[in-house]
MARDREN-244259 format. One line per field, with one value per residue (C-alpha): residue in three letters; residue number from 0; x, y, z. Coordinates in nm, 2 decimals. Example, Ala and Ser with C-alpha at 12.3 -4.5 7.8 and 13.67 -1.06 7.14 Angstrom:
BEGIN
r (ALA, SER)
k (0, 1)
x (1.23, 1.37)
y (-0.45, -0.11)
z (0.78, 0.71)
END
This chain:
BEGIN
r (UNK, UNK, UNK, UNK, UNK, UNK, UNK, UNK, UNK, UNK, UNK, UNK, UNK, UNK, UNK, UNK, UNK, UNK, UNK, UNK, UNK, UNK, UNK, UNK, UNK, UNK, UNK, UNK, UNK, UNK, UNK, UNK, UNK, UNK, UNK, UNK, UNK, UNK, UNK, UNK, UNK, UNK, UNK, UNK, UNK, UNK, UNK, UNK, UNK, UNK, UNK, UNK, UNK, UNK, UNK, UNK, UNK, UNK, UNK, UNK, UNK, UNK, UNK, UNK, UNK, UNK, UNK, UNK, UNK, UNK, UNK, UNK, UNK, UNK, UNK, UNK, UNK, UNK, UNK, UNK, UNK, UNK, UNK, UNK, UNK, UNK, UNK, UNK, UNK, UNK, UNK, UNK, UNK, UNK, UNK, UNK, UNK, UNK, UNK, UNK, UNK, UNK, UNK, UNK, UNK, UNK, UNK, UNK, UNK, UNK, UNK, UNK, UNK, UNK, UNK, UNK, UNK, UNK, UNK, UNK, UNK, UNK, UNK, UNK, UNK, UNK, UNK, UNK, UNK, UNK, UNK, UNK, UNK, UNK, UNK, UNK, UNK, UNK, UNK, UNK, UNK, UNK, UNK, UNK, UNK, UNK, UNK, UNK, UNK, UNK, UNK, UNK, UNK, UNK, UNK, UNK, UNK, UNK, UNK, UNK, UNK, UNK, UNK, UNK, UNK, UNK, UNK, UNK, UNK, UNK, UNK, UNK, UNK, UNK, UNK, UNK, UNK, UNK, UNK, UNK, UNK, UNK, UNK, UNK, UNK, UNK, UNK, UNK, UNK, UNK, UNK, UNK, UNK, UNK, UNK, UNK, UNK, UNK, UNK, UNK, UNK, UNK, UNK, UNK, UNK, UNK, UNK, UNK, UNK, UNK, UNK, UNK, UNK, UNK, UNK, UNK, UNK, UNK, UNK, UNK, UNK, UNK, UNK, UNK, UNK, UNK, UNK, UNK, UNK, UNK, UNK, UNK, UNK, UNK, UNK, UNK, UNK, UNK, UNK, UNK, UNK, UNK, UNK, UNK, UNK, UNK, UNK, UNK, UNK, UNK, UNK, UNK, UNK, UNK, UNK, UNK, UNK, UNK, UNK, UNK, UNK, UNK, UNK, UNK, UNK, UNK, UNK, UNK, UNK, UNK, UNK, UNK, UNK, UNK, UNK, UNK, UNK, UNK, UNK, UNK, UNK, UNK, UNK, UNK, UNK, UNK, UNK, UNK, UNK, UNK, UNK, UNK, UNK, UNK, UNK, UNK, UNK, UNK, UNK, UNK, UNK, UNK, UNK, UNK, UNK, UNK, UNK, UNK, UNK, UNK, UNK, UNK, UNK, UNK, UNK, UNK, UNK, UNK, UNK, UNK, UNK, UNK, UNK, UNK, UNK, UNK, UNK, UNK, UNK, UNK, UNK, UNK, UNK, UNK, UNK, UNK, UNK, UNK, UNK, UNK, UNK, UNK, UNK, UNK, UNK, UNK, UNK, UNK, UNK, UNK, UNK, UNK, UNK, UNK, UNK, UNK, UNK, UNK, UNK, UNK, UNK, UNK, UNK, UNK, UNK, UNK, UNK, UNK, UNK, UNK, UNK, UNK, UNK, UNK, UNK, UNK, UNK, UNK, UNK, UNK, UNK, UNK, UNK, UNK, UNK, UNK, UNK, UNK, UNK, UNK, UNK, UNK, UNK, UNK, UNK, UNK, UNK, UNK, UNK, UNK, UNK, UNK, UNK, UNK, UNK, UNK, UNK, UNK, UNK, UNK, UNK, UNK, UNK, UNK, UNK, UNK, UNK, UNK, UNK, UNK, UNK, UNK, UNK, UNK, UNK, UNK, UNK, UNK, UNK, UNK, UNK, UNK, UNK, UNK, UNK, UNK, UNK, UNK, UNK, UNK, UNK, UNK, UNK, UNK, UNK, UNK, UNK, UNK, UNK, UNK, UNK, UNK, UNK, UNK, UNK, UNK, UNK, UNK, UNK, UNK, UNK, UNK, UNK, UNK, UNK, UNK, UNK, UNK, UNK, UNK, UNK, UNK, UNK, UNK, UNK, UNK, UNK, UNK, UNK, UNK, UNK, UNK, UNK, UNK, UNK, UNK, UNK, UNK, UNK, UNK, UNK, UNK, UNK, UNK, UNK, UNK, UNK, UNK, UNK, UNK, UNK, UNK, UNK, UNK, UNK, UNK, UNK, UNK, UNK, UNK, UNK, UNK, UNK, UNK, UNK, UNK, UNK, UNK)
k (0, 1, 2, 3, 4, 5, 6, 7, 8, 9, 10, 11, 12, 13, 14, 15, 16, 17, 18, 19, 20, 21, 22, 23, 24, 25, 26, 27, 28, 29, 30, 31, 32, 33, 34, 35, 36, 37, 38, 39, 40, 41, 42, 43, 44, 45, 46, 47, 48, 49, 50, 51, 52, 53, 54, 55, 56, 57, 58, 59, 60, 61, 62, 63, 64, 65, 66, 67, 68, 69, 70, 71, 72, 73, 74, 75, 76, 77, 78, 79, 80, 81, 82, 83, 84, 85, 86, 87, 88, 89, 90, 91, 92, 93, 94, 95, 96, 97, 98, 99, 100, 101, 102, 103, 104, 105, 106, 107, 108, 109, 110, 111, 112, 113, 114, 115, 116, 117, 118, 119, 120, 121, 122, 123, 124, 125, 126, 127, 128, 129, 130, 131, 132, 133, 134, 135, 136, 137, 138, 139, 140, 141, 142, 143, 144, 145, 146, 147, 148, 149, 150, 151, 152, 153, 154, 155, 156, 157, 158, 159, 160, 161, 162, 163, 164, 165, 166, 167, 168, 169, 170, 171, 172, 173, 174, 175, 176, 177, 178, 179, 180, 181, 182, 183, 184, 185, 186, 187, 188, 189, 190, 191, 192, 193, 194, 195, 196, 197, 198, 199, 200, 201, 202, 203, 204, 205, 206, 207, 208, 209, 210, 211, 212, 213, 214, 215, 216, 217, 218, 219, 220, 221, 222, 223, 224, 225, 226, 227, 228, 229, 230, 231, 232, 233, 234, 235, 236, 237, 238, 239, 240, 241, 242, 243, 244, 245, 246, 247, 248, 249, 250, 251, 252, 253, 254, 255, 256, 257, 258, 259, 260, 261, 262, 263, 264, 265, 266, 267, 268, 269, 270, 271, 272, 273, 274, 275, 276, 277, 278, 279, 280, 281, 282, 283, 284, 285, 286, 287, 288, 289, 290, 291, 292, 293, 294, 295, 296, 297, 298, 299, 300, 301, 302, 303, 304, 305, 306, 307, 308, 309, 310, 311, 312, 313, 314, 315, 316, 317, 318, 319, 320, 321, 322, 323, 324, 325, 326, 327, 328, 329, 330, 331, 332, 333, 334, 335, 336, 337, 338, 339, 340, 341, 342, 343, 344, 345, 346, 347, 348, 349, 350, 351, 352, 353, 354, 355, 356, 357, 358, 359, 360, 361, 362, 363, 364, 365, 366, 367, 368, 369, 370, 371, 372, 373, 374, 375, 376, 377, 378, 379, 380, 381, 382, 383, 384, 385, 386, 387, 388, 389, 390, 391, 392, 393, 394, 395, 396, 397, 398, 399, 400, 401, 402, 403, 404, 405, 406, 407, 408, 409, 410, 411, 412, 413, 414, 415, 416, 417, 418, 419, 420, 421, 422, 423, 424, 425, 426, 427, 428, 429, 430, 431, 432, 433, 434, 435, 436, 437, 438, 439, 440, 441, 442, 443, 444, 445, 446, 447, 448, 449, 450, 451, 452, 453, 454, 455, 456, 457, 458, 459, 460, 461, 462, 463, 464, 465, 466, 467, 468, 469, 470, 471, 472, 473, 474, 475, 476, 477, 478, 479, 480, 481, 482, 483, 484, 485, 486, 487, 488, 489, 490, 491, 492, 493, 494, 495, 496, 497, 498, 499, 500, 501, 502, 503, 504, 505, 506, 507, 508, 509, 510, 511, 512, 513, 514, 515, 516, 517)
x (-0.25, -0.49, -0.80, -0.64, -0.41, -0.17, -0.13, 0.16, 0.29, 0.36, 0.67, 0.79, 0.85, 1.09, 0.93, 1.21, 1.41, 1.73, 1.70, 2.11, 2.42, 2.73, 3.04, 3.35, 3.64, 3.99, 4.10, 3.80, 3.56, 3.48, 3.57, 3.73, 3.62, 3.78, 3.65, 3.56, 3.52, 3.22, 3.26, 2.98, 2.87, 2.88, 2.58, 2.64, 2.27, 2.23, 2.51, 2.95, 2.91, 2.64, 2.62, 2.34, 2.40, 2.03, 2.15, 2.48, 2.29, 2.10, 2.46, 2.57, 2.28, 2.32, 2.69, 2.57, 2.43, 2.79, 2.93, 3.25, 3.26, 3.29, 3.13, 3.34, 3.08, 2.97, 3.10, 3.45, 3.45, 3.30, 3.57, 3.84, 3.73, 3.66, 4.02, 4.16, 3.97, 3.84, 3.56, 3.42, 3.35, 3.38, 3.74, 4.06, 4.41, 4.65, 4.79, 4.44, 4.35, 4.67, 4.63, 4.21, 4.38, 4.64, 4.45, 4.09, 4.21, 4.08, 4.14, 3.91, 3.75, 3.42, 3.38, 3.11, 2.92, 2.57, 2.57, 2.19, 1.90, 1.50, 1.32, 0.96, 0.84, 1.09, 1.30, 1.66, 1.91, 2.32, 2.61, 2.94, 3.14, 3.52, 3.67, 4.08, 4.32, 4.44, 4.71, 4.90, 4.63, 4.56, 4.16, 4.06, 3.71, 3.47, 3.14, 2.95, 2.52, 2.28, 1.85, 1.56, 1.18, 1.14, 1.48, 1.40, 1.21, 1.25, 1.16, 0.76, 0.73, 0.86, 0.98, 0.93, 1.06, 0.79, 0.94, 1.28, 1.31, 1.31, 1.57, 1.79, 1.76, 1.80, 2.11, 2.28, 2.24, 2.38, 2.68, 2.71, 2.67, 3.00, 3.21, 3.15, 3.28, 3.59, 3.60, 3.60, 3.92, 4.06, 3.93, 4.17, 3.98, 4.03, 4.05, 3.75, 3.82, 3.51, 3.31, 2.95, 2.80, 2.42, 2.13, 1.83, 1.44, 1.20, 0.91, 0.97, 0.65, 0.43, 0.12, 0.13, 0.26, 0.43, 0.79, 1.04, 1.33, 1.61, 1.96, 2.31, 2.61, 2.93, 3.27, 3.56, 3.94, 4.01, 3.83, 3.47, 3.23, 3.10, 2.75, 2.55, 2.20, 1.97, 1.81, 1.46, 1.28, 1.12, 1.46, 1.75, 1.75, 2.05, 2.13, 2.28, 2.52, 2.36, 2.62, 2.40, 2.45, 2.76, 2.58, 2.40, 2.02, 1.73, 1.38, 1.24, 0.85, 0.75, 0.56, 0.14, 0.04, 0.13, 0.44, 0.77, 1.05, 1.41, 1.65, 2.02, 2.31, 2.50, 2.83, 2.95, 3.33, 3.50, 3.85, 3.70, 3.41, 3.05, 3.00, 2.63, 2.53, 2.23, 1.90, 2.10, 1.74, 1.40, 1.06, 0.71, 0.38, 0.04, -0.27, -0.54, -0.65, -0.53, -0.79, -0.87, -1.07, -1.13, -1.22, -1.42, -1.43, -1.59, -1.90, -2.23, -2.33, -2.67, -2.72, -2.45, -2.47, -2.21, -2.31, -2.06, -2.11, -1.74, -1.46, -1.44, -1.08, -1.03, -0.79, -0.72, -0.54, -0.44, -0.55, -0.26, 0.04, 0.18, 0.39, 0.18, 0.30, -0.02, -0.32, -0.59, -0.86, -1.22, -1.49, -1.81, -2.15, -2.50, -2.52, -2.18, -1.99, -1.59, -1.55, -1.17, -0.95, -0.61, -0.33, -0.02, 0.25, 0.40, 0.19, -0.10, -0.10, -0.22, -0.52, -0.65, -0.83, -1.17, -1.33, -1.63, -1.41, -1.35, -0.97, -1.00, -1.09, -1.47, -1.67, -1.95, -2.31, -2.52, -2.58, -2.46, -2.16, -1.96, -1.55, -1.39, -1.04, -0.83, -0.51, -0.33, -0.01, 0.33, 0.17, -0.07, -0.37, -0.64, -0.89, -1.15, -1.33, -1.63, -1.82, -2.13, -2.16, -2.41, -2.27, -2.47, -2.33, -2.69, -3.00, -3.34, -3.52, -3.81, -4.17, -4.34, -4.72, -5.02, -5.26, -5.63, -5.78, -6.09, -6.11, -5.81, -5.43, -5.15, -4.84, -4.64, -4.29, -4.24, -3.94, -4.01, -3.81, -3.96, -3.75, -3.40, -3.14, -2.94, -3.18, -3.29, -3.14, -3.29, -3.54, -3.58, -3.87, -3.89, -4.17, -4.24, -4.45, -4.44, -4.35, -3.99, -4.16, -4.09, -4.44, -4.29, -3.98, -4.00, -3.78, -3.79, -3.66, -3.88, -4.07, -4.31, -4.39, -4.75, -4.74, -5.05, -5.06, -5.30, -5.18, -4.93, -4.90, -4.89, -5.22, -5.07, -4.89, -5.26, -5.39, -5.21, -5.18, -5.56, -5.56, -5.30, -5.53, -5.87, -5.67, -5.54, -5.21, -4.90, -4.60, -4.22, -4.08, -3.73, -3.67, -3.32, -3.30, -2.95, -2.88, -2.72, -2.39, -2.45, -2.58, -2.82, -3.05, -3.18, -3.55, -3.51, -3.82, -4.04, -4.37, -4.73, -5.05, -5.29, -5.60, -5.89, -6.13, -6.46, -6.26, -6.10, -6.45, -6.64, -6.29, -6.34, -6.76, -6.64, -6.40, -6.72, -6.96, -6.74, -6.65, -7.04, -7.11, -6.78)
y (-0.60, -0.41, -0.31, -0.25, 0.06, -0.02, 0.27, 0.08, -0.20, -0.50, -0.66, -1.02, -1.30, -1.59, -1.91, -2.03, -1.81, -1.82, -1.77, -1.77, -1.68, -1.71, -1.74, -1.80, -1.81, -1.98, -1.75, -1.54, -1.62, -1.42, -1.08, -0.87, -0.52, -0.21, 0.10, 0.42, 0.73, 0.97, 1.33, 1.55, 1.62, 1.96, 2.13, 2.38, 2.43, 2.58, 2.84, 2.83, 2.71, 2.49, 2.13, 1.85, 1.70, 1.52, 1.32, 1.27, 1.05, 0.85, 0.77, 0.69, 0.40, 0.29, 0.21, 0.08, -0.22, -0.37, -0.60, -0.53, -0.20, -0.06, 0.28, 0.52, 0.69, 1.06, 1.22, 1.08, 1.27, 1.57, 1.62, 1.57, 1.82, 2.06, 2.01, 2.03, 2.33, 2.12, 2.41, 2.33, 1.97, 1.82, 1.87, 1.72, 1.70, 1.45, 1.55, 1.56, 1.20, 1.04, 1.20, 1.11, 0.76, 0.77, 0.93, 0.75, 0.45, 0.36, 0.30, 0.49, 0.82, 0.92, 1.25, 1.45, 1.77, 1.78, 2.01, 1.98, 1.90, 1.98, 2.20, 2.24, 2.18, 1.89, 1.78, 1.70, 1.58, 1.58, 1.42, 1.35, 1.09, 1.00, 0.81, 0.83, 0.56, 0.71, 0.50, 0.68, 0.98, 0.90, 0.91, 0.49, 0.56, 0.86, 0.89, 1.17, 1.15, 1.33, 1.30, 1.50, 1.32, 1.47, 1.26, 0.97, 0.75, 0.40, 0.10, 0.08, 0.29, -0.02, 0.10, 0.49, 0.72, 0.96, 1.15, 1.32, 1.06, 0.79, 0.95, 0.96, 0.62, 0.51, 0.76, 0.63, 0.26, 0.31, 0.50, 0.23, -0.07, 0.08, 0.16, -0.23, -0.37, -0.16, -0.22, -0.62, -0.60, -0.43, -0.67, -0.98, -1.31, -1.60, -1.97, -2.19, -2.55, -2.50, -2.24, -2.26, -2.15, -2.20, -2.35, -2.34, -2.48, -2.53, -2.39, -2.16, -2.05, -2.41, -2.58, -2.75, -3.10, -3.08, -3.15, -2.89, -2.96, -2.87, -2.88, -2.74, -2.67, -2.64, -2.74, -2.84, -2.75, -3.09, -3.40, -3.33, -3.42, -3.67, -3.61, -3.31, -3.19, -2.93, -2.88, -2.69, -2.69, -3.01, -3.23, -3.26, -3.42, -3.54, -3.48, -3.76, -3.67, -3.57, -3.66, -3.52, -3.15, -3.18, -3.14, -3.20, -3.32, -3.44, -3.34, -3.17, -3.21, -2.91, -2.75, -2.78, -2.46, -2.13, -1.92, -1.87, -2.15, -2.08, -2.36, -2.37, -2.64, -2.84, -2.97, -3.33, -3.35, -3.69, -3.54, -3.17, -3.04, -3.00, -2.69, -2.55, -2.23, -2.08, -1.95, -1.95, -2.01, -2.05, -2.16, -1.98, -2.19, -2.05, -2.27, -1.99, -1.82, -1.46, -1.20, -0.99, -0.65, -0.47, -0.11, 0.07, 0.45, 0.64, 0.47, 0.50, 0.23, 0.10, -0.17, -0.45, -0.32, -0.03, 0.15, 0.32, 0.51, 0.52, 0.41, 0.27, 0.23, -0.10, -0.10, -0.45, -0.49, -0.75, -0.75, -0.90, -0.84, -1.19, -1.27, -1.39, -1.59, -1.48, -1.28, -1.28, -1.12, -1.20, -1.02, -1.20, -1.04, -1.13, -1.41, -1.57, -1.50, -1.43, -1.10, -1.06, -1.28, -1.20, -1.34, -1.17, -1.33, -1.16, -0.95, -0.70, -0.40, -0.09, 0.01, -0.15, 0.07, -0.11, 0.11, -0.05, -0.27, -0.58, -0.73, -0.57, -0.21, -0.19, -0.02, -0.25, -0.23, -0.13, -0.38, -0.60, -0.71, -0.91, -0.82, -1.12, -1.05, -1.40, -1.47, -1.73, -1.74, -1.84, -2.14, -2.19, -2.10, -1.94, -1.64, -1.43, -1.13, -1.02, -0.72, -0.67, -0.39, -0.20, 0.00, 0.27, 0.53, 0.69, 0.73, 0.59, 0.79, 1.02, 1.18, 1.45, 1.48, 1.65, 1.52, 1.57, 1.50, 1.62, 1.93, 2.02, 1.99, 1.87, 1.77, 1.45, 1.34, 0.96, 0.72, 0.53, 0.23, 0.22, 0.21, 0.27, 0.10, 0.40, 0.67, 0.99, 1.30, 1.55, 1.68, 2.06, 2.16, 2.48, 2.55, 2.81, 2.95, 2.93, 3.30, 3.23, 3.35, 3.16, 3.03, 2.75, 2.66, 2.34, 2.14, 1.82, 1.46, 1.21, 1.02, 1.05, 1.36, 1.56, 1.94, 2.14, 2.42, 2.59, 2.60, 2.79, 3.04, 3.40, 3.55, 3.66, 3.34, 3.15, 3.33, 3.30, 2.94, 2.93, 3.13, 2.91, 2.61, 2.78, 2.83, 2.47, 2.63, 2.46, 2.49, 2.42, 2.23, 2.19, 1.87, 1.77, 1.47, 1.38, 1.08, 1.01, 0.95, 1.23, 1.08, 1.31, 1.26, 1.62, 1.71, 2.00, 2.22, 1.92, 2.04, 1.98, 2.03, 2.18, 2.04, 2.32, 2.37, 2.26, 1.94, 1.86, 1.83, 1.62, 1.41, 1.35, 1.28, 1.01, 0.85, 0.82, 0.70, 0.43, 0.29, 0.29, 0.07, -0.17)
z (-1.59, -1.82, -1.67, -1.30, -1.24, -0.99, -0.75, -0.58, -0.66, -0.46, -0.35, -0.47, -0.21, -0.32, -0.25, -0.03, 0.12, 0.22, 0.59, 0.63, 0.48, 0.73, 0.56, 0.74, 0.53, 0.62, 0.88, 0.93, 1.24, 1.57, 1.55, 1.77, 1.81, 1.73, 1.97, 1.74, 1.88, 1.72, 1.76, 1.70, 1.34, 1.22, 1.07, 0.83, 0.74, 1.07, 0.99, 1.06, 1.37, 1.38, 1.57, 1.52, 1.84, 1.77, 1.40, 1.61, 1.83, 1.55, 1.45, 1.78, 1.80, 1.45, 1.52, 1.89, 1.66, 1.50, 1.71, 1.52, 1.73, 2.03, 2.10, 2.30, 2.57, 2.50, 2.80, 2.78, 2.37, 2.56, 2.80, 2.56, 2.37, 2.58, 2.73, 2.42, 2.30, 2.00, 1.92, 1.60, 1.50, 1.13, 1.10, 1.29, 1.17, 1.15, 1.51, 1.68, 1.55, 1.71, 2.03, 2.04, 2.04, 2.29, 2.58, 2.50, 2.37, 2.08, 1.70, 1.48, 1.50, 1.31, 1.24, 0.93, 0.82, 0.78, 0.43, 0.41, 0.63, 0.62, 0.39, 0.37, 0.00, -0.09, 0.24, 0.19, 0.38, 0.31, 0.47, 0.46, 0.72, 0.71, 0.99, 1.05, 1.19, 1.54, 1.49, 1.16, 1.17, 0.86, 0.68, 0.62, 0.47, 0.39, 0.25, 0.08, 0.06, -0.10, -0.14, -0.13, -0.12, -0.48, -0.62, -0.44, -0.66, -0.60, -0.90, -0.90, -0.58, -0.36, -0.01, -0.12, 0.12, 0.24, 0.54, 0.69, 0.87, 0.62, 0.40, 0.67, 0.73, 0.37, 0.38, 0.69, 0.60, 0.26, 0.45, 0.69, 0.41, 0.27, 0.59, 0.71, 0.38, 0.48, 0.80, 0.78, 0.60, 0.94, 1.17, 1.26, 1.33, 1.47, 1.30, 1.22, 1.07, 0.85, 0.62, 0.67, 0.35, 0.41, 0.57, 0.36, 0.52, 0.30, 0.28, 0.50, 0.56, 0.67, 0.82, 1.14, 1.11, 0.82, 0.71, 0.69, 0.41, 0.59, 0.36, 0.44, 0.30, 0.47, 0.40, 0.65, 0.61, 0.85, 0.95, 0.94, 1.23, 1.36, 1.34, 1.22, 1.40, 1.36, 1.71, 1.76, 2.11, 2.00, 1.98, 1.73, 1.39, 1.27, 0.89, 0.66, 0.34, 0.08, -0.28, -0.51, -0.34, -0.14, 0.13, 0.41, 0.43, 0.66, 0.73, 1.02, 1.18, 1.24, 1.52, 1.53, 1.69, 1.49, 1.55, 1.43, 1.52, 1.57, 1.41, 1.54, 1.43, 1.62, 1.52, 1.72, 1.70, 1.79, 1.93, 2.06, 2.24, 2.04, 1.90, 1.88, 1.64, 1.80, 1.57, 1.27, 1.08, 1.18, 0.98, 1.08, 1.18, 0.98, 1.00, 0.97, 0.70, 0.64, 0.77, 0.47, 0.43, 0.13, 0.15, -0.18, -0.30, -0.52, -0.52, -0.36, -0.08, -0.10, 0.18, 0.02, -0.35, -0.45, -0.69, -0.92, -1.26, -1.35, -1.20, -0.83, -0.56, -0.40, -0.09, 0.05, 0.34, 0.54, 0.93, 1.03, 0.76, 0.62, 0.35, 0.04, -0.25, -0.50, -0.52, -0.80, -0.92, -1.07, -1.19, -1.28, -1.44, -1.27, -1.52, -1.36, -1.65, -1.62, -1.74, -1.61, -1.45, -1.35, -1.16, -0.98, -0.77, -0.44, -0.17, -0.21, -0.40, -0.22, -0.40, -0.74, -0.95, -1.15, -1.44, -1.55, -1.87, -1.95, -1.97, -2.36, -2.18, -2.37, -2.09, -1.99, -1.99, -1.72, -1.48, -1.16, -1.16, -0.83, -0.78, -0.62, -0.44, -0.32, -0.16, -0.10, 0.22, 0.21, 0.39, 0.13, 0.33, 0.12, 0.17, -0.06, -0.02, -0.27, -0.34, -0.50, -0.77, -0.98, -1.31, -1.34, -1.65, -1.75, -1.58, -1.74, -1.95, -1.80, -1.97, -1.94, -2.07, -1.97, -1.69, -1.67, -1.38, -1.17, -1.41, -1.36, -1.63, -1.46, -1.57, -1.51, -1.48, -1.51, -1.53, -1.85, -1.72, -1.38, -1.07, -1.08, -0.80, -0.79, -0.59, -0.78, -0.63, -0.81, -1.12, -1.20, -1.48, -1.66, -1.88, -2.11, -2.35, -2.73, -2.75, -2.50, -2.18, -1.85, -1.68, -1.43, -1.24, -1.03, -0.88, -0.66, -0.55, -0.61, -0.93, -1.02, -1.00, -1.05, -1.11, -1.08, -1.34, -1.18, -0.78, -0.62, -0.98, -0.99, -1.11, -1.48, -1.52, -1.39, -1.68, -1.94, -1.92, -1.92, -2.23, -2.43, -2.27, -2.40, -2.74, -2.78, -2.77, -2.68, -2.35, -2.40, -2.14, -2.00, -1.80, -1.64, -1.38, -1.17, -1.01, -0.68, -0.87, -1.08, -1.39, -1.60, -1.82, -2.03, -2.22, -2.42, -2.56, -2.54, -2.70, -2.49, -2.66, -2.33, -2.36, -2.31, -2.03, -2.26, -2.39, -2.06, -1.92, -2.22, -2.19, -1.85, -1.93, -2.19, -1.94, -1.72, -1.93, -2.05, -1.75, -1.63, -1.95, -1.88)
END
């Protein structure tokens, strides 16, 4: 996109998704868990002796969640090691591991070092894990992990980490990612007549009432089924062959009112007892409109205009999150003319960025212009926000004259292009005489403006403007007037003729008599 700077750029939905993908081979199918114990990790940023009994825990829960494993409880590895006189942690031999085995019973020990953790300026965090077979007391996997906030730089800023925290989360599910894969080959599992290979609903995101695509493919060692369902709180809907997938096929109604759906499968055996697969997919209800907001900066708010004189910062949101498939902008001037319309699939970007161009980056002219912001759901439910906008780069040209008026010289600051949307914020006037010295220094906030010259003036100065009047001698001004968005607009030197007392009063005379004869 050329005329929006991306501050971070969104992710990319598929348009169906994949809700599933259980594979059970030929002699892979309920697994049977292996216990592990985890021994507390030593922390050598916290010197020789030092133990992170806090990161041990994060581990502890992390592990807690495979279903492959079976945690051994903290007090039990406490006591052991306290009657074994195990007194520093991130190291056990061969010996050690086979005996952690025999008296707590279990089949895998974890144990690491924390080599880095924290920092102020650029937080890091490093680790290394191994676990060991209690069996042969022998190592069966290790792991070494290293990032810092500063190194971690994901593709277009997607899912960037930003805290301690988040590295270590990123670290330990990368760690974990690699110890499962090595772990499954461990696990012994039972038989299964059949490999499930997927269970696709389309869309998966869908208005009330409509019809979910729901298509499966599974393949059977044996005699398949009898019948295949897919069962949702509503009821089962049986699925019929489908030859030009292999598969399986059928289409489910889906629920009116919004929410998210849970799908499971059954499978009806003639010669053995139904088997049912619980939530193995589910399809999500959305018949409203997305809620969307759009935040501006850098501009100036003037009841539902926003004024800007450069660049301004859009930052949609979303009230509620939901995936989106597209999102597209459009930026019209006040004649309704398209002056940029682009397109972009996936969710929002964080911020979009708007400089006053069109899509081949000229800067536009002064004037209104509308930014329209739409979205479209998964569901295909549709939303806009607009905002109204004044491009404001200079500010109109002011004039300075003389004034005569009851007897008296004046001079006046006008706006040559009348009023301005974007308030004034400021003029200062300096006038001076043709020999360089300084007579007058105003300043003020509001145009026009009428300046006495003979008010408010030191006795000297008073005088001396009456003689260059009395001479028909000219002042030198110096004008400057700033905008609320900090626009200016500069007079330099401009010369003004000063009209004498004697011709200031037959001018005035003339002005009467005239208008007595009109």
């Amino acid at each position: 996109m050329e005329f929006l700077r991306v501050a971070k750029v969104f992710n990319l939905l598929p348009r169906v998704l994949i809700l599933i993908l259980v594979t059970w081979l030929v002699g892979v199918s309920v697994p049977c868990a292996e216990r592990i114990v985890v021994l507390p990790l030593a922390d050598v940023s916290q010197g020789d002796n030092g133990v992170n009994m806090a990161f041990t825990h994060e581990i502890r829960e992390m592990l807690q969640g495979q279903e492959d494993l079976d945690i051994l409880d903290e007090n039990q590895v406490v006591q052991f090691m306290v009657k074994n006189r195990i007194r520093f942690s991130g190291y056990i031999d061969s010996f050690m591991a086979r005996k952690i085995g025999r008296d707590l019973g279990c089949d895998l020990v974890l144990l690491g070092t924390i080599t880095e953790m924290g920092g102020i300026k650029d937080p890091a965090v490093g680790l290394t894990l191994s676990v060991m077979d209690t069996n042969e007391g022998i190592p069966v996997w290790a792991g070494t992990r290293a990032m810092s906030l500063s190194e971690t730089v994901r593709a277009m800023g997607i899912g960037q980490p930003q805290t301690l925290n988040d590295l270590k989360k990123i670290l330990l599910e990368d760690l974990f990612e690699e110890l499962n894969r090595k772990l499954d080959s461990r696990i012994s599992r039972a038989k299964r007549p059949y490999q499930l290979v997927s269970l696709q609903l389309s869309p998966e995101y869908i208005k009330g009432g409509k019809l979910v695509d729901c298509r499966l493919k599974i393949r059977f060692l044996e005699t398949p089924p009898e019948r295949i369902a897919v069962e949702t709180e509503a009821g089962k809907m049986y699925l019929y062959p489908d030859e030009r997938s292999s598969g399986y096929r059928g289409y489910l109604a889906s629920r009116s009112d919004e929410g998210c759906y849970p799908v499971s499968l059954i499978l009806e055996w003639k010669d053995r007892p139904t088997e049912r697969i619980p939530k193995i997919a589910a399809y999500n209800v959305i018949n409203e409109a997305p809620r969307l907001v759009m935040d501006v900066k850098k501009g100036l708010q003037l009841g539902d205009l926003i004024a800007f004189r450069d660049y301004l910062i859009f930052f949609p949101k979303l009230e509620e999150p939901r995936p989106l498939t597209r999102w597209a902008v459009e930026i019209n001037n006040e004649k309704g003319d398209t002056i940029i319309r682009e397109e972009k699939e996936g969710n929002l970007p964080s911020r979009l960025v708007w400089e006053g161009r069109d899509a081949h980056k000229r800067k536009l002219d002064d004037g209104f212009y509308s930014f329209c912001l739409n979205v479209w759901d998964a569901a295909g439910n549709h939303a806009a926000v607009t905002k109204e906008l004044a491009l404001q780069s200079t500010v109109p040209p002011v004039n300075i004259a003389a004034s005569y008026r009851q007897g008296k010289t004046y001079l006046e600051i006008i706006s040559e292009e009348g009023h301005s949307d974007v308030p004034l914020g400021s003029w200062t006037l300096n006038v001076a005489s043709a020999e360089g010295q300084a007579l007058i220094s105003k300043e003020g906030h509001q145009l026009p403006a009428l300046i006495d010259l003979q008010q408010g003036l030191k006795p000297d100065i008073n005088q001396m403007i009456k003689s260059v009047a009395n001479s028909s001698g000219s002042i030198y001004c110096d004008i400057e007037v700033k905008d609320r968005l900090g626009n200016r607009f500069r007079i330099r030197k401009k010369e003004i003729q000063l009209k004498s007392q004697k011709a200031v009063k037959e001018l005035e005379k003339n002005t009467s008599s005239w208008t007595e004869d009109f």
